[in-house]
NUZA-389854 format. One record per residue (C-alpha): residue number from 1; residue in one letter; x, y, z. Coordinates in nm, 2 decimals, padded with zeros to 4 digits. Example, Ala and Ser with C-alpha at 12.3 -4.5 7.8 and 13.67 -1.06 7.14 Angstrom:
2
(r 1,A,(01.23,-00.45,00.78))
(r 2,S,(01.37,-00.11,00.71))
END
This chain:
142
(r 1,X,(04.87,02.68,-00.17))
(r 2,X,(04.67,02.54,00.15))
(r 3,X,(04.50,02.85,00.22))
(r 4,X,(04.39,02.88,-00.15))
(r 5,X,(04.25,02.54,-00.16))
(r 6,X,(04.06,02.63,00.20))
(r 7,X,(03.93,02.99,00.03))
(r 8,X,(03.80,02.81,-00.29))
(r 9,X,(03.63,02.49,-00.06))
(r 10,X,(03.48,02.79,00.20))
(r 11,X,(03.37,02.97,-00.09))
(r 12,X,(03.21,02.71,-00.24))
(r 13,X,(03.03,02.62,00.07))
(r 14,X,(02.91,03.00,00.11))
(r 15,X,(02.80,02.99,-00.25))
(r 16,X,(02.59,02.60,-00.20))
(r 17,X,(02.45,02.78,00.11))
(r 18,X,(02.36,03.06,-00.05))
(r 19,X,(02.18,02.84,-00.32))
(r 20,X,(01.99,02.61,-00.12))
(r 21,X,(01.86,02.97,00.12))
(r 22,X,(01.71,03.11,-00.20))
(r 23,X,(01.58,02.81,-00.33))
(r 24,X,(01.44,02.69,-00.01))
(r 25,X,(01.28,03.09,00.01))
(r 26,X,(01.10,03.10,-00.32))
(r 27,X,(00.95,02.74,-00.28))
(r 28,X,(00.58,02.74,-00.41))
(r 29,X,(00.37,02.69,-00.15))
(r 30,X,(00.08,02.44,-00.13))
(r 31,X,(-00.24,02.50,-00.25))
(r 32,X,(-00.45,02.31,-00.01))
(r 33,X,(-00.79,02.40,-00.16))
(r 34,X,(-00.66,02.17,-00.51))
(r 35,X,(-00.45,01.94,-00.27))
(r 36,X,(-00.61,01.59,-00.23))
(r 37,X,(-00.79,01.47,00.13))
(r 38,X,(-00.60,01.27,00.35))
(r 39,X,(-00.84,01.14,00.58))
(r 40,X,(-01.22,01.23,00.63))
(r 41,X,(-01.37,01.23,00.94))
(r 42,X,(-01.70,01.46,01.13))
(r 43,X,(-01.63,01.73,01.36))
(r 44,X,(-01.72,01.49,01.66))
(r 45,X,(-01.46,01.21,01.56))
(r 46,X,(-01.21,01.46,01.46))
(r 47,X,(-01.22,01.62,01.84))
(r 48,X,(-01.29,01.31,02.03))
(r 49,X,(-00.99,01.14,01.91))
(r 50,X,(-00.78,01.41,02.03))
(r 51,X,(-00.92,01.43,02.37))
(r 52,X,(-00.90,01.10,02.45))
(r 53,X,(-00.50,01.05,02.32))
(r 54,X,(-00.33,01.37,02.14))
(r 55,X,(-00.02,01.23,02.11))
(r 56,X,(-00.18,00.95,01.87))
(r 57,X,(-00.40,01.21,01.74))
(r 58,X,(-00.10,01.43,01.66))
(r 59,X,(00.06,01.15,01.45))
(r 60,X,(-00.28,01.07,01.25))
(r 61,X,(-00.42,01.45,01.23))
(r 62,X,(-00.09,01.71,01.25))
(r 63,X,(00.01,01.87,00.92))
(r 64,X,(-00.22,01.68,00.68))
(r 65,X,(-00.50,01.77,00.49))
(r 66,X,(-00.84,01.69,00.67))
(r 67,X,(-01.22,01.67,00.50))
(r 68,X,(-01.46,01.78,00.81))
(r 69,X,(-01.81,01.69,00.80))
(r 70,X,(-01.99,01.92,01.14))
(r 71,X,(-02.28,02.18,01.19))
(r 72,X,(-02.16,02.49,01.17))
(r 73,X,(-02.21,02.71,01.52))
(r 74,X,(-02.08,03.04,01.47))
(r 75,X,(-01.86,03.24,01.18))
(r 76,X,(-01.66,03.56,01.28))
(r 77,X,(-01.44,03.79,01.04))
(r 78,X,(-01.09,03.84,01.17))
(r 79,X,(-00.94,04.16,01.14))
(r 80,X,(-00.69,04.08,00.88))
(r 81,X,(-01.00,03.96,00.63))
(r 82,X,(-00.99,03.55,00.70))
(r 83,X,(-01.30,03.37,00.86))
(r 84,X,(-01.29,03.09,01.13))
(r 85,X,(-01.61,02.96,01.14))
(r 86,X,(-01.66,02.69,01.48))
(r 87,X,(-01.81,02.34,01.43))
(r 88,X,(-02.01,02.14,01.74))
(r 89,X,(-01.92,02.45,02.02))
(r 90,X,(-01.76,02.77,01.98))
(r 91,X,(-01.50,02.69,02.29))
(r 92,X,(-01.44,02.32,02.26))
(r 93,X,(-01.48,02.21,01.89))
(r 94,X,(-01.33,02.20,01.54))
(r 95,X,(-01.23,02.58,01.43))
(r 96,X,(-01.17,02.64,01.10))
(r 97,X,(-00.99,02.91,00.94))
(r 98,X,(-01.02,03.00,00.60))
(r 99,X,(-00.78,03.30,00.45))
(r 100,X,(-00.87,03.66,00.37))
(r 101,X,(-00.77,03.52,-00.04))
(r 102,X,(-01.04,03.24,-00.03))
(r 103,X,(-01.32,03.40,00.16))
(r 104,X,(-01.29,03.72,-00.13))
(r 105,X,(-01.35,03.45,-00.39))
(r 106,X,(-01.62,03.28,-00.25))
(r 107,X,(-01.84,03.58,-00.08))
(r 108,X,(-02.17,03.38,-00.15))
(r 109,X,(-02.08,03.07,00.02))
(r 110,X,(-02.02,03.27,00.39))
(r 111,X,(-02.33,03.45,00.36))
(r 112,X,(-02.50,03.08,00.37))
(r 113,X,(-02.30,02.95,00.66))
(r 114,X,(-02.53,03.00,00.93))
(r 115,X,(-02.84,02.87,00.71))
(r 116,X,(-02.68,02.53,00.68))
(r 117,X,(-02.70,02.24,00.88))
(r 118,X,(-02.38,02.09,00.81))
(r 119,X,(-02.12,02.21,00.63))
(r 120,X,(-01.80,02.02,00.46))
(r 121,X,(-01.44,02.17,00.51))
(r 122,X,(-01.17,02.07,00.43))
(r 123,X,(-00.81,02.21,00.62))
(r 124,X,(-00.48,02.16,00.71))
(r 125,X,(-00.51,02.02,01.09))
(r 126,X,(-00.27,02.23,01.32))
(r 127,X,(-00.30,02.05,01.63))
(r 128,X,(-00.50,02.07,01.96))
(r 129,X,(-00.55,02.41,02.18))
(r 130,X,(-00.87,02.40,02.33))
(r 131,X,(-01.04,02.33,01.98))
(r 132,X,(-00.88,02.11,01.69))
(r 133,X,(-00.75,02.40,01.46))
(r 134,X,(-00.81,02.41,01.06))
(r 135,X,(-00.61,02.62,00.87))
(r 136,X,(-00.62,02.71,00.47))
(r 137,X,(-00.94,02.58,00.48))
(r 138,X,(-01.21,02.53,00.15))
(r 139,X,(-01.54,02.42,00.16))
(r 140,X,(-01.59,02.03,-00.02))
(r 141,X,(-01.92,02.10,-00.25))
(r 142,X,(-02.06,01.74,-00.22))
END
């Protein structure tokens, strides 16, 4: 009788686990160009703030969608098909990253990049290398 009872409760368990795994797996994922802007700040701001403390940075910035106002200084083509495209200095700025999907959709708007004076992105902040990474970025028409 016991080892029935411990079968059906570590079958149940296997089966909840199992449950939770494919839920968890076929999750939608976020669509950050239609998700709403956390915080807005310039390219400058956005970078100086994690220079001078990144572990305050890190709590305001890390994993939350970020509006970027900053003149764009270079734009480059990956080889799997996205486009990171620098604001303020190609080695210590704001690099943003925009996938292969978006940049296929709007072909018109990269071709302009370089012709701008400042451009308005908006990305997912991934924290602090030697630039302040942007990824699943979109550009904010304004």
């Amino acid at each position: 009788m016991n080892k029935k009872i411990i079968l059906l409760f570590i079958g149940a368990i296997a089966i909840s686990a199992g449950i939770i795994a494919y839920l968890q797996y076929n999750k939608p994922h976020i669509n950050y160009e239609k998700a709403s802007v956390d915080l807005t700040t310039t390219a400058d701001a956005l970078l100086q703030a994690f220079e001078h403390n990144e572990t305050i940075a890190n709590q305001q910035y890390l994993n939350r969608v970020v509006e970027v106002s900053g003149k764009p200084i270079s734009a480059h083509t990956n080889p799997n098909g996205s486009v990171t495209i620098a604001l303020l200095d190609e080695l210590q700025g704001v690099s943003c990253t925009f996938d292969s999907a978006y940049v296929s959709q709007h072909l018109s708007s990269f071709a302009q990049v370089k012709e701008v004076s400042s451009l308005v992105i908006k990305g997912r902040c991934d924290g602090f290398l030697t630039d302040v990474r942007l990824s699943k970025c979109s550009f904010t028409h304004k």
